[in-house]
C-alpha positions as CSV (number, residue, x, y, z in Angstrom):
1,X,0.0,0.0,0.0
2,X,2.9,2.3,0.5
3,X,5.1,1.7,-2.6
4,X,2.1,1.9,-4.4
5,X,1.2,5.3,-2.8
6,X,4.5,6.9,-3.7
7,X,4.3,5.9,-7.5
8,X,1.1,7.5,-7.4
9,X,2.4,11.1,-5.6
10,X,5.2,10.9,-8.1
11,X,2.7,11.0,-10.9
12,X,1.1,13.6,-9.0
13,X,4.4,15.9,-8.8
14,X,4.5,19.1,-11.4
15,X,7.4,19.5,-14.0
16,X,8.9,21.7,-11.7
17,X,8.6,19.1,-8.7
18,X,5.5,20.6,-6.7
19,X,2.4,18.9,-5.8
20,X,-0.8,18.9,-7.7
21,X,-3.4,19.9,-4.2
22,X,-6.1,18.1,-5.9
23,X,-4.8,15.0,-6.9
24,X,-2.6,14.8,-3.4
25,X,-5.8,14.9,-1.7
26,X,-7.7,12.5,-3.6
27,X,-4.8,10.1,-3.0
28,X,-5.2,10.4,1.1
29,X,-8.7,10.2,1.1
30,X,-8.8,6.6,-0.7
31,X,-5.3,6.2,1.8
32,X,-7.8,7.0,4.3
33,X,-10.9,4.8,3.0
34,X,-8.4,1.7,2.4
35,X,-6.8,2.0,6.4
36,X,-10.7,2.0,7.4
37,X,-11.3,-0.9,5.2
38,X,-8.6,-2.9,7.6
39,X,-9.6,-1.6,10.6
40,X,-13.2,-3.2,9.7
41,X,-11.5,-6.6,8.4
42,X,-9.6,-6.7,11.8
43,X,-12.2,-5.9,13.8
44,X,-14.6,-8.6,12.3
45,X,-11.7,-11.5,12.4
46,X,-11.6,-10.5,15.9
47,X,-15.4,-10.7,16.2
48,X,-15.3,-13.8,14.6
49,X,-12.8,-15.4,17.0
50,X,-14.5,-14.7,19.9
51,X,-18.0,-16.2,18.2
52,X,-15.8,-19.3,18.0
53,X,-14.1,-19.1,21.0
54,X,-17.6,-19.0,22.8
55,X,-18.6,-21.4,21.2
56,X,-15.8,-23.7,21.6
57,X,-16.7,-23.0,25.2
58,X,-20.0,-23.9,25.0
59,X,-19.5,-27.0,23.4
60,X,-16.7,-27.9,26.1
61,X,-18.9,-27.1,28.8
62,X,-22.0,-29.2,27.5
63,X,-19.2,-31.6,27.0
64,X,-18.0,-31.7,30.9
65,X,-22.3,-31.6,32.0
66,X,-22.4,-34.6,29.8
67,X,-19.3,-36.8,31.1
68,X,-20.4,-40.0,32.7
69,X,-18.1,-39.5,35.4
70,X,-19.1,-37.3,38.6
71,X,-16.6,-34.5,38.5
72,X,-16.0,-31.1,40.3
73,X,-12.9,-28.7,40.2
74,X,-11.9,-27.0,43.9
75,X,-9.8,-23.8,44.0
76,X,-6.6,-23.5,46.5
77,X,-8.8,-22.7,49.3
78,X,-11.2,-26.3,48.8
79,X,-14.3,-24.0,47.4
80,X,-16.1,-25.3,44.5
81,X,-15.6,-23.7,41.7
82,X,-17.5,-26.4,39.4
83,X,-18.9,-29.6,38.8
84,X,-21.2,-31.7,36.7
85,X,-24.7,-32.7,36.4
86,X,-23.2,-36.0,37.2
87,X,-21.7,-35.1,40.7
88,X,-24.6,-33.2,41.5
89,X,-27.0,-36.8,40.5
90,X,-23.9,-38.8,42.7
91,X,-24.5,-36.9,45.9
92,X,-28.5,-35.5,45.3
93,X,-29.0,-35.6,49.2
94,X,-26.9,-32.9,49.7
95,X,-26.8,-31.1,46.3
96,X,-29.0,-27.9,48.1
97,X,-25.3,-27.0,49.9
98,X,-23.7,-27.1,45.8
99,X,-22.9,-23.3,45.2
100,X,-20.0,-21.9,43.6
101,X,-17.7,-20.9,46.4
102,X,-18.7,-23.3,48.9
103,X,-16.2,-25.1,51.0
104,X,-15.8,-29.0,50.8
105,X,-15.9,-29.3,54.3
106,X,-19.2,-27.1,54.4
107,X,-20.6,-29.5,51.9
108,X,-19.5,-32.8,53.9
109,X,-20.9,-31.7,56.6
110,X,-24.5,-31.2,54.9
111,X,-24.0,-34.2,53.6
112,X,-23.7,-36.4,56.8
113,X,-26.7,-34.4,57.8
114,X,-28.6,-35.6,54.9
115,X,-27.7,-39.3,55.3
116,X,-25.5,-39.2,52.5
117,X,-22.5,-40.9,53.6
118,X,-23.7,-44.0,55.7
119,X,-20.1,-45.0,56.5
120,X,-19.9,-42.0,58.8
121,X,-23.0,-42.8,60.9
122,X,-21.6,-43.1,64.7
123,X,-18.3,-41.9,64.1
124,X,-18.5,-38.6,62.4
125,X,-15.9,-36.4,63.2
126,X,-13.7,-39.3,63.0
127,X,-15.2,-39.8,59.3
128,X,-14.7,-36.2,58.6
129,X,-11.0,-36.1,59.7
130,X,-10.1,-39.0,57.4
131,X,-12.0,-37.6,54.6
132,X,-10.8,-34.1,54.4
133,X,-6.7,-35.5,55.5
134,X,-7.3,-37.9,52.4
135,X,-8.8,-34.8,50.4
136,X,-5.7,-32.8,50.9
137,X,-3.4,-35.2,49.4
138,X,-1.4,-34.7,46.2
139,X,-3.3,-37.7,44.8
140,X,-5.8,-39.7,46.8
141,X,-7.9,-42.7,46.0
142,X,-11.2,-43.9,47.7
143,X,-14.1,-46.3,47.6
144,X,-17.4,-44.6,49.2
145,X,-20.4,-46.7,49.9
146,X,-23.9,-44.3,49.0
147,X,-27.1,-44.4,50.9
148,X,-28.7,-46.4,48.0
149,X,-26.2,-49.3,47.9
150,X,-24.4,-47.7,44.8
151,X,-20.8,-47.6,45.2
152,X,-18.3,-44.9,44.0
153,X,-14.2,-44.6,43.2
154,X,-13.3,-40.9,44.2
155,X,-10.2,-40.1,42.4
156,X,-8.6,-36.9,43.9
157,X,-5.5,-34.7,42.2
158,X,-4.2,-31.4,42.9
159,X,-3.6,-29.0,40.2
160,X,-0.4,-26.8,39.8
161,X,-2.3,-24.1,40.9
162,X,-2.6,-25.3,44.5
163,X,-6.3,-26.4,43.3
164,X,-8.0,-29.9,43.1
165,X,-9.8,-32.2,40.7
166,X,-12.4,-34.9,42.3
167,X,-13.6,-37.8,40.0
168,X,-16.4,-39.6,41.1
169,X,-17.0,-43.3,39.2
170,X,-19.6,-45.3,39.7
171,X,-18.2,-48.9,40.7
172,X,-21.3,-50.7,41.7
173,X,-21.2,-53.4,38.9
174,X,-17.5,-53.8,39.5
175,X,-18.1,-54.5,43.6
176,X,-21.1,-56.5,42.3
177,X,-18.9,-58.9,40.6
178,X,-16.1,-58.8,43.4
179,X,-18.8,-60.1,45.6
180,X,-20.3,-62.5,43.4
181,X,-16.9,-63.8,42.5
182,X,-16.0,-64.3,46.2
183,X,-19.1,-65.8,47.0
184,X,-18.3,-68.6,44.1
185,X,-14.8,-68.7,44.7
186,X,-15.2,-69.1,48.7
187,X,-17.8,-71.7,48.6
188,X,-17.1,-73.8,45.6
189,X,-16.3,-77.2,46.4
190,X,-13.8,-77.6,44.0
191,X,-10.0,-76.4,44.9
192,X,-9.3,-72.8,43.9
193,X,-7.0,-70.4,43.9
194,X,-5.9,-67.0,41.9
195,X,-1.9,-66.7,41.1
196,X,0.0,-63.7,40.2
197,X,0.6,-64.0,36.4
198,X,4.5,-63.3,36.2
199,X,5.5,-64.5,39.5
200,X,3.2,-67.3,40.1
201,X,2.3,-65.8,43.6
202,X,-0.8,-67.7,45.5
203,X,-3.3,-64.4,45.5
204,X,-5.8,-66.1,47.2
205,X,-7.2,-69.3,48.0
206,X,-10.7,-70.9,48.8
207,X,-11.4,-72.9,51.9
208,X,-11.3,-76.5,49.4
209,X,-8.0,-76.0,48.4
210,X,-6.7,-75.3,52.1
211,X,-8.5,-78.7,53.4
212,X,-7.5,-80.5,50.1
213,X,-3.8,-79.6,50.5
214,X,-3.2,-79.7,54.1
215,X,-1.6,-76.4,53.4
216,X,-2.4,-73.8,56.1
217,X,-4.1,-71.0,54.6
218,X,-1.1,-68.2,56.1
219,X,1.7,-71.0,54.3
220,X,-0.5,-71.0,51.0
221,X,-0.5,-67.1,50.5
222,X,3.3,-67.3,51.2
223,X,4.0,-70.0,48.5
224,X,4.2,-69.6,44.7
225,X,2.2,-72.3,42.3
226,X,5.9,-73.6,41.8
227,X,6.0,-75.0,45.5
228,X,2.7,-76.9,44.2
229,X,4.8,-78.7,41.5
230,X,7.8,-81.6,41.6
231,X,11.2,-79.8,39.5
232,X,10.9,-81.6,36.6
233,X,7.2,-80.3,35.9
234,X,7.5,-76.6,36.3
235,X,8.6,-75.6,32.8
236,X,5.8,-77.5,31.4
237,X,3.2,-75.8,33.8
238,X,5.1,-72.7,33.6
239,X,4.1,-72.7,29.9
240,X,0.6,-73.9,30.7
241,X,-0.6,-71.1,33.2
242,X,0.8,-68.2,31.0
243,X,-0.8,-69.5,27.7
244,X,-3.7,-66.8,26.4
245,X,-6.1,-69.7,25.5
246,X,-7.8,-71.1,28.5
247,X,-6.7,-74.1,30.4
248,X,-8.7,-77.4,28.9
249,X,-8.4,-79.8,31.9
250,X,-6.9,-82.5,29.5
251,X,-3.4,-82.5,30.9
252,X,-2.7,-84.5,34.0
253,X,-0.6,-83.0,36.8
254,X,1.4,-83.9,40.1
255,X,0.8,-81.7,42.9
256,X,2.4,-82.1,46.6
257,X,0.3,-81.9,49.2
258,X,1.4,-80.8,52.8
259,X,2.5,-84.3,54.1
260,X,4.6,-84.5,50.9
261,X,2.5,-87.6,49.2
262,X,1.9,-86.5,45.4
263,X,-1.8,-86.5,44.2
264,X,-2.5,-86.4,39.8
265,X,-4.6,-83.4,39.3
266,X,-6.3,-82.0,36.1
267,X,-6.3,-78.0,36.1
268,X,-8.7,-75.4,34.8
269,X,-7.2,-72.0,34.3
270,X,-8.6,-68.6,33.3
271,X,-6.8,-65.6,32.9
272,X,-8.4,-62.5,35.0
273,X,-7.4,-59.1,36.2
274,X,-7.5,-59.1,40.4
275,X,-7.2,-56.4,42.4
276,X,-5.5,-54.6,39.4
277,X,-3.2,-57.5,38.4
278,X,-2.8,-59.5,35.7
279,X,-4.0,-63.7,37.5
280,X,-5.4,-66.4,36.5
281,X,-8.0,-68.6,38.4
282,X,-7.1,-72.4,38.6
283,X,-9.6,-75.2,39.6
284,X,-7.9,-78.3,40.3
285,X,-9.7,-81.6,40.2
286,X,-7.8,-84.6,42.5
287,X,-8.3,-87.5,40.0
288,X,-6.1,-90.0,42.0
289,X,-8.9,-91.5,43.4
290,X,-12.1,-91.9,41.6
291,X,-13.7,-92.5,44.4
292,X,-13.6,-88.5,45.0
293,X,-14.2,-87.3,42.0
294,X,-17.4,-89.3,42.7
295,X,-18.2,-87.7,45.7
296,X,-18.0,-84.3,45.0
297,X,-19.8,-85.1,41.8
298,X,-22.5,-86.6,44.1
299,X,-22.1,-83.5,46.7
300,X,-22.5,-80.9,43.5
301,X,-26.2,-83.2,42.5
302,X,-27.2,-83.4,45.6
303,X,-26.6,-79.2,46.0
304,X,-28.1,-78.8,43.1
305,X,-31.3,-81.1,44.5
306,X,-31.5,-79.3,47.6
307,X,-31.8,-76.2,45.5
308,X,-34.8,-77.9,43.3
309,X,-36.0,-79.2,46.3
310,X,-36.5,-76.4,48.5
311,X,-37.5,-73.6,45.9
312,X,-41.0,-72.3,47.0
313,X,-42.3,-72.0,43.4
314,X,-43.4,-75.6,41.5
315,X,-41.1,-76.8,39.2
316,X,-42.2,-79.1,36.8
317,X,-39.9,-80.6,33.7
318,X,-41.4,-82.6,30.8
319,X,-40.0,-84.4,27.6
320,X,-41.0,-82.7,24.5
321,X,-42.3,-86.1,22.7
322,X,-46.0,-86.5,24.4
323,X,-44.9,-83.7,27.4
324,X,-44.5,-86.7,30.1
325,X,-43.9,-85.2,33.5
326,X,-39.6,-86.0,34.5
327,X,-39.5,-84.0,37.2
328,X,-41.5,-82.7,39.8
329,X,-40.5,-80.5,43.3
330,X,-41.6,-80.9,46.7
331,X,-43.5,-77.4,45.8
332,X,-45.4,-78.7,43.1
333,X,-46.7,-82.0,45.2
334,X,-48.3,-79.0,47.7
335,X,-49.6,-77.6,44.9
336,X,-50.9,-80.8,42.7
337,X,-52.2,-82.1,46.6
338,X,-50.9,-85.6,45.1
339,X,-47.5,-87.4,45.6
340,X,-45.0,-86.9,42.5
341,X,-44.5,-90.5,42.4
342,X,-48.4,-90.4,41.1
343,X,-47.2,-88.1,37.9
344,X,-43.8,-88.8,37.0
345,X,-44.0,-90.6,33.6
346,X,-47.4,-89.9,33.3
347,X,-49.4,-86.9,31.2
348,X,-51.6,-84.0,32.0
349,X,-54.2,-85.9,30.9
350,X,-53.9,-88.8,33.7
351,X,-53.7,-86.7,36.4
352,X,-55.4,-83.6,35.8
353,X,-59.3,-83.1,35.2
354,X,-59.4,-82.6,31.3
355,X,-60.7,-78.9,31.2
356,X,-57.4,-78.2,33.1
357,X,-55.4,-80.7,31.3
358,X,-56.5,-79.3,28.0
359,X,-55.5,-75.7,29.1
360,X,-52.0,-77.3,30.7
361,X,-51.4,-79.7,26.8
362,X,-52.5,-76.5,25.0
363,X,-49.8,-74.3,27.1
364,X,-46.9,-76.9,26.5
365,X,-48.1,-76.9,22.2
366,X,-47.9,-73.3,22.4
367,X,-44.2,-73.2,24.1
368,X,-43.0,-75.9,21.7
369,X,-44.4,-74.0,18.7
370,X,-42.8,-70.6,20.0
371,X,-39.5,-71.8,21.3
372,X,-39.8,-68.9,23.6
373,X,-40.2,-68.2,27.2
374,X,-43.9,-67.6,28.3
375,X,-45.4,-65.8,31.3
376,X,-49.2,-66.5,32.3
377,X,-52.1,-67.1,34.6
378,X,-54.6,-69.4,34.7
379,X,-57.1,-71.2,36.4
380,X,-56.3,-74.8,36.9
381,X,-58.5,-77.4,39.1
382,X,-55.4,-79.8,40.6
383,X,-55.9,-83.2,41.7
384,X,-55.6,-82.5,45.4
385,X,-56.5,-78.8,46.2
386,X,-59.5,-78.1,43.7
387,X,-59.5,-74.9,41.8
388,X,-55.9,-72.9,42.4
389,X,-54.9,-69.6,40.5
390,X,-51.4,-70.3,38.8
391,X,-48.9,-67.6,37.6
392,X,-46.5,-69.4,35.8
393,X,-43.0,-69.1,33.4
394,X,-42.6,-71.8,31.0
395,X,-39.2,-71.9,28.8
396,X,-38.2,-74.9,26.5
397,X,-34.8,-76.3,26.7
398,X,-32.4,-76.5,23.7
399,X,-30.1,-79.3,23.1
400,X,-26.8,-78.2,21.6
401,X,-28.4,-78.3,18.4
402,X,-30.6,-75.4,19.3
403,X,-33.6,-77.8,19.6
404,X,-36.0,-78.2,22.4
405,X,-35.1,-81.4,24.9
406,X,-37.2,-80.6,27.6
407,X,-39.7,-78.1,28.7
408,X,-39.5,-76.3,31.8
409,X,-42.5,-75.0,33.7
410,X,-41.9,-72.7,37.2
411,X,-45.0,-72.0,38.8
412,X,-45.9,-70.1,41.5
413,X,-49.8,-70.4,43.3
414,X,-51.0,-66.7,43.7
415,X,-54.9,-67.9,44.7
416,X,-54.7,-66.4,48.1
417,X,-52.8,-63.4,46.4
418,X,-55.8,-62.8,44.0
419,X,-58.3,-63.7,46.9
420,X,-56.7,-60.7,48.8
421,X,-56.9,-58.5,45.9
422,X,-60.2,-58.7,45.9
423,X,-61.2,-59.0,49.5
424,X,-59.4,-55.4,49.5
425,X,-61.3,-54.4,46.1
426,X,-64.7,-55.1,48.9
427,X,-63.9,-53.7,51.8
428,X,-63.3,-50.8,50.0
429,X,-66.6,-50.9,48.9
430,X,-68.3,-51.8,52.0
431,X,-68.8,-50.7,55.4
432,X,-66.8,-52.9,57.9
433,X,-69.5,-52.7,60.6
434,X,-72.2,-53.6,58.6
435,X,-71.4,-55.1,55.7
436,X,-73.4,-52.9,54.0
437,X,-72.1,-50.8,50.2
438,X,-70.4,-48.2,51.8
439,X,-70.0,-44.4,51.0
440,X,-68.1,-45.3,47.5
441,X,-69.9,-47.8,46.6
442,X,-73.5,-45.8,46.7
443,X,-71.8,-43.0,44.3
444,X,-70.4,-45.3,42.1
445,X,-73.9,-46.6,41.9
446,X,-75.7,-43.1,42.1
447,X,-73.6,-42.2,39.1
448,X,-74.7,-45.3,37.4
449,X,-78.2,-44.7,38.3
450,X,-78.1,-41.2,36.4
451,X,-76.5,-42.5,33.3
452,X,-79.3,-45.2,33.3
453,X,-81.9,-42.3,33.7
454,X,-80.4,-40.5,31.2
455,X,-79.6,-43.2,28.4
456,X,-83.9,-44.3,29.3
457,X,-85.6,-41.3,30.2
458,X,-86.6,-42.9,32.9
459,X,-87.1,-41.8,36.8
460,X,-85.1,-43.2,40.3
461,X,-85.4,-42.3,43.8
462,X,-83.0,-41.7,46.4
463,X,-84.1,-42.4,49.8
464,X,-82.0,-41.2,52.8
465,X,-82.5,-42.4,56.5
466,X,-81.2,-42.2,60.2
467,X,-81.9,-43.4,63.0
468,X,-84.2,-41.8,66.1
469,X,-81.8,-41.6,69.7
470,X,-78.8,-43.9,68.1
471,X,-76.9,-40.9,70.2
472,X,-78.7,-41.8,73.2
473,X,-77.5,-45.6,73.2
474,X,-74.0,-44.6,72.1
475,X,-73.8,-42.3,75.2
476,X,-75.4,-44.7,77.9
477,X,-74.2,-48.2,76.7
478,X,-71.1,-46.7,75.3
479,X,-70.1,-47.6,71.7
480,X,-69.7,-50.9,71.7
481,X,-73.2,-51.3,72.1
482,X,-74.0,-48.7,69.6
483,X,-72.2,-50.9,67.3
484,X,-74.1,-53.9,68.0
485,X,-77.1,-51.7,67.6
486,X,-75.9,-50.7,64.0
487,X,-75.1,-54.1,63.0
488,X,-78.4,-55.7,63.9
489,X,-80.6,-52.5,62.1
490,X,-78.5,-52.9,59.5
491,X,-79.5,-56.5,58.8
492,X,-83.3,-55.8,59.4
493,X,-83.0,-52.6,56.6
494,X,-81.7,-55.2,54.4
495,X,-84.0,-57.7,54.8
496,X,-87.0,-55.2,54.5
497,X,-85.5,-53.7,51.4
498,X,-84.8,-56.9,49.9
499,X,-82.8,-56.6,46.0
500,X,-83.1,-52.8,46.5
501,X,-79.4,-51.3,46.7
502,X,-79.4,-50.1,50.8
503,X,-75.6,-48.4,52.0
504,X,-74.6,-47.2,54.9
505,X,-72.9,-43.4,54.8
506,X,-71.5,-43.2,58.0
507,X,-72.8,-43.2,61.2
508,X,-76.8,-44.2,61.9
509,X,-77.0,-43.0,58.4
510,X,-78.3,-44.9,55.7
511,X,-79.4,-44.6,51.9
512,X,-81.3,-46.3,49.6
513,X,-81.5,-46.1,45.1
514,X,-84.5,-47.3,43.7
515,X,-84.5,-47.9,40.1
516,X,-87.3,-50.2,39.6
517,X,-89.5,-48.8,41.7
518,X,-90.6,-45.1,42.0
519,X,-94.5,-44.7,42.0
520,X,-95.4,-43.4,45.6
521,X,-97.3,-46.3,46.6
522,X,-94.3,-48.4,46.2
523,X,-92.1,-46.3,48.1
524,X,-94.7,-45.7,50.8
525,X,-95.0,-49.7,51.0
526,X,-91.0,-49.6,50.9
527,X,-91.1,-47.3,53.6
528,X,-93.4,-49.1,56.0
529,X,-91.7,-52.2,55.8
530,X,-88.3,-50.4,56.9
531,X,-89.8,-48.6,59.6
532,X,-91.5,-51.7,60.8
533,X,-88.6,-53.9,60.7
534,X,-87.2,-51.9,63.8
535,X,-90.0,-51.6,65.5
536,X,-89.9,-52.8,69.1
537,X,-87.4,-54.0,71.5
538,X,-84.2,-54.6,70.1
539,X,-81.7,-56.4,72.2
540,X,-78.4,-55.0,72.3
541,X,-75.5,-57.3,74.5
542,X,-79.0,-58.2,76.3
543,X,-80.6,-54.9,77.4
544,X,-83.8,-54.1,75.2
545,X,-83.8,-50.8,73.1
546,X,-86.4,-49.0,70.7
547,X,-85.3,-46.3,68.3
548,X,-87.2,-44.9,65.4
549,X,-85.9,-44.3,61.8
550,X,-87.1,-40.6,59.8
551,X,-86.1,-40.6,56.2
552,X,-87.0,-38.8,53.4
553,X,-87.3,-39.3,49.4
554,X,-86.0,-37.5,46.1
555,X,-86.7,-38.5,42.6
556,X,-84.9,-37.5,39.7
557,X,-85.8,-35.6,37.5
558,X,-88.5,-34.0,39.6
559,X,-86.7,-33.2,42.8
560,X,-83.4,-32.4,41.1
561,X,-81.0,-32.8,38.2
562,X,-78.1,-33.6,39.7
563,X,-76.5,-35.9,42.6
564,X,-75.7,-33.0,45.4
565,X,-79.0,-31.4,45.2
566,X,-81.1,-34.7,44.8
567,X,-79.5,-36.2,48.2
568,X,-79.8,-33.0,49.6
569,X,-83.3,-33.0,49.2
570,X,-84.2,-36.7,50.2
């Protein structure tokens, strides 16, 4: 822009070297107009870049809201400065005490208010000084037990700004399998034990391998694998236990036992990662005497009877040829009412009734034809209990061909379960006292009554009632007797008022719908016959009592057009 200004003020120059004014100022106003032009170029690239940079922001932000991860950033003095939705989720009991500036130990504190950190209940302060020493660490690592049986891994770094970094995992699945892998490796009856993967260490080591061996558990978790093995067979099973491929089982081995006698094992290795390091998990099975391989085969059958066996729910396995009962639980001979010797090897149709052993072949067509896993209830009338409500799972099992071999039923009786359902489906329909519809019930059917009306252009009445001195009984025989009283009009109101719908509303009061029957004769006649029914002595806990009923009528549509008003007016 400069050179190119000069050539054109030499151009501009006179033939005796002065300045032409006019071209010399044109030339600085479009100087002028072209330094504007950058100034507007610069200031829209800067624009620009900050558009980008907030956006870059924004999409780093929704990044950190979105990490899986609980996270949360402390400055030098432990406030917050920020977390994630995530964090927030992880510790929701005490996410009210989450504000920017807040101090870590402020926020513990809330939370072993709230309940949030159960491992601190009883021993707070003790809690609280552990946490916040661990906190302050250059790098810390934690597990934390939640109030809803999640765990977490808190993962703790400080920044080179004298600041922190917390990272909150969620581990439960991982303790999950810790603990189910204990509980199978504990318990199994089979010898087992994990081994370091370079060195061969004995990791750990279940209670069969310590009785098996003779081998204290303390002298076991000092020895390597090695110790297990005569010289001459280590390179071998050196090369064995650090193969990739799982261990097969077909090779035979020689182990020492404690005493120093040699036993031939086959071994079962899978490689695993424990407590961070690279193992394997060996099974041994002692095949030196058959005789205990037999046993424990008979020990794992009879473990896995016992299971069968004592399983609440009926289990019930047929073939898939003509669906011949195999195998029957003590669950299902309560629930059948007949012993399983009666059924094994025998069809639906020779021990059931045939509507139930239709229903039962039809069921078992249905699974075969599906392949699938079923869920349903029926009705089924069994040989020893009559008419029972079953909820049951059926599944077919596959050969390893993919075809069905057997079919398995689990089924659970939920009669009593269904009889409660409704029992509560009554009584909240009826008056406990008396038996009687109750305050529910007599809308539901006043409602119904309308609609009826409506739909026929037709007329009902609404007949309301209480009784004359029930207050008077109450408060000289006390309630109990009022009670008795109630119980014993009630039962004389519905046997005047015979198929006509009769609740009781609370109290001494009492309503009745008529549908059929709304001509005042009829209700007079009605009327009469309650009143009479309570006329006289009426013994209550054997002391004689007379009370009088008043009542009054409504019919719709003449006494009113809706439910409030019409009861109001009866």
């Amino acid at each position: 822009m400069g050179r190119l200004f000069e050539r054109q003020l030499a151009k501009a120059r006179r033939g005796n070297g002065e300045v032409d004014l006019d071209i010399l100022a044109r030339l600085v106003t479009a100087a002028y107009d072209d330094a504007e032009c950058d100034r507007a170029r610069t200031d829209r690239s800067v624009k620009l870049m900050a558009e980008e940079l907030e956006r870059a922001h924004a999409h780093l932000f929704d990044a950190f809201a979105a990490v899986p991860e609980g996270i949360a950033i402390f400055d030098a003095e432990d406030r917050y400065v920020l977390w994630n939705n995530k964090y927030a989720e992880i510790y929701a009991a005490s996410a009210y005490a989450l504000k920017v500036g807040a101090r870590f130990e402020e926020v513990l504190h809330a939370g072993i208010a709230a309940g949030q950190h159960p491992d601190a209940n009883s021993r707070e302060e003790e809690w609280l000084a552990t946490r916040l020493a661990r906190h302050r660490n250059q790098a810390s690592s934690h597990e934390q037990r939640l109030p809803n049986g999640r765990w977490i891994r808190v993962e703790e770094r400080r920044t080179s700004d004298g600041g922190s970094i917390g990272v909150l995992t969620d581990i439960t699945d991982l303790k999950q399998r810790e603990e189910s892998f204990r509980l199978l490796f504990d318990n199994n009856p089979v010898p087992m034990w994990v081994c370091d993967r370079d060195g061969l260490r004995v990791l750990a080591i279940n209670d069969a391998a310590v009785t098996h061996y003779g081998y204290s558990r303390e002298r076991f978790l000092s020895m390597t694998v090695f110790d297990l093995h005569p010289e001459e067979d280590r390179a071998a099973f050196l090369k064995f236990i650090r193969s990739e491929q799982p261990g097969t089982g077909d090779v035979h081995w020689r182990h020492l036992r404690a005493d120093g006698s040699a036993i031939q094992v086959v071994a079962y290795s899978r490689n695993l990662q424990y407590q961070g390091n690279a193992a394997s998990l060996v099974a041994v099975i002692d095949v030196t005497d058959r005789k205990v391989a037999e046993d424990k085969l008979r020990s794992t059958r009879e473990f896995l009877n016992t299971i069968v066996e004592n399983v609440p729910s009926t289990i019930v396995v047929k073939d898939v040829k003509d669906f011949r009962y195999l195998l029957i639980n003590r669950a299902g001979e309560e629930y059948y009412g007949i012993p399983r010797s009666q059924m094994i090897g025998k069809t639906a149709h020779d021990v059931l009734p045939r509507a139930s052993a239709e229903i039962v072949t039809a069921l078992d067509r249905q699974l075969l034809q599906n392949r699938e896993k079923v869920d349903n209830e029926h009705a089924l009338d069994t040989p020893g209990h009559g008419t029972r409500i079953a909820s049951s799972t059926r599944m077919p099992i596959l050969n390893s061909k993919g075809e069905p071999q057997y079919l398995l039923a689990v089924i659970d009786d939920i009669t009593e379960k269904k009889e409660a359902q409704a029992r509560i489906a009554y009584l909240a329909h009826h008056d406990p006292l008396t038996d009687l519809p109750n305050r529910t019930a007599f809308n539901e059917r006043l409602a119904q009554a309308f609609e009826n009306a409506n739909r026929q252009r037709s007329m009902f009445a609404v007949m309301c009632m209480d009784l004359d001195r029930f207050k008077e009984v109450n408060d000289i025989f006390g309630h109990g007797s009022g009670d008795e009283l109630l119980r014993e009009v009630a039962n004389r109101l519905k046997s005047a008022s015979g198929d006509t719908f009769l609740a009781r509303l609370g109290g001494d009061e009492f309503t009745i719908i008529l549908e059929e029957t709304c001509e005042p004769d009829e209700i007079a006649a009605l009327t009469e016959r309650m009143r009479a029914s309570i006329e006289g002595d009426i013994n209550v806990n054997g002391t004689p009592v007379r009370i009088g009923l008043s009542g009054g009528v409504a019919i719709y549509p003449v006494d009113a057009l809706d439910s409030t008003t019409l009861v109001a007016n009866a």
